[in-house]
Phi, psi and omega in degrees: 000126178293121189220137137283133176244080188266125187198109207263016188261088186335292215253018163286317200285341167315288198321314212278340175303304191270354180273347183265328179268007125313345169292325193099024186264165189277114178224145157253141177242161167220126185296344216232156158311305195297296181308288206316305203292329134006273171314289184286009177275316192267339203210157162231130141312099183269004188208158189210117177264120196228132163274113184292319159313080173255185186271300173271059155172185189239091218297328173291328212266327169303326202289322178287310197285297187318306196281338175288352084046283191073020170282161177280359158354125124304130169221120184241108192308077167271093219225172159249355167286113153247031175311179163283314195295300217291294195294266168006306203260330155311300162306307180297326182266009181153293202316175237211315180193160184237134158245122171311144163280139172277000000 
C-alpha cells in the first residue's frame, strides 16, 4: 500500500512517516501545496493523508483537484481545524474522514 502524507510540520510528518513504514506500507511525503499536486499529478496512491493548512495553498481546494482527477484515492483530512464547517465541507468534497490534530 502506497500512502502520501502532505503535511507541512517536519516533525509530524517524520513521526507519521515512520510509524506506517514500520507497518510496511511504501510512504512519500509532501511539505508544500506545489509538491502534493506534483505528486498526485505524477504517481497514484492508495491512501492520502492530507493536511489543509499549507504554506502555499489551501489542502481542500488539493482535495478538490484529486477528485476531479478522478481517482481512487483515499483521503483522510488531518487538520488542526476542527470546526464543524471545516469537517462538512471536507466530507462534501470528497474526503473519506477528518481527523482532528491533538
Amino acid at each position: 500500500m502506497k500512502i502520501l502524507i502532505v503535511e507541512d510540520e517536519p516533525s509530524l510528518s517524520e513521526i507519521m512517516s515512520r510509524a506506517l513504514k514500520q507497518e510496511g506500507y511504501v510512504v512519500e511525503t509532501a511539505a508544500t501545496y506545489a509538491e502534493a499536486d506534483m505528486k498526485v499529478a505524477g504517481y497514484s496512491y492508495d491512501c492520502i493523508l492530507l493536511d489543509i493548512m499549507l504554506p502555499d495553498g489551501d489542502g481542500l481546494r488539493l482535495l478538490e483537484q484529486i477528485k476531479a482527477l478522478n481517482n481512487d484515492e483515499r483521503v483522510i483530512i488531518i487538520s488542526a481545524r476542527d470546526s464543524l464547517d471545516d469537517k462538512i465541507e471536507g466530507l462534501e468534497l470528497g474526503a473519506d474522514d477528518y481527523l482532528p490534530k491533538p
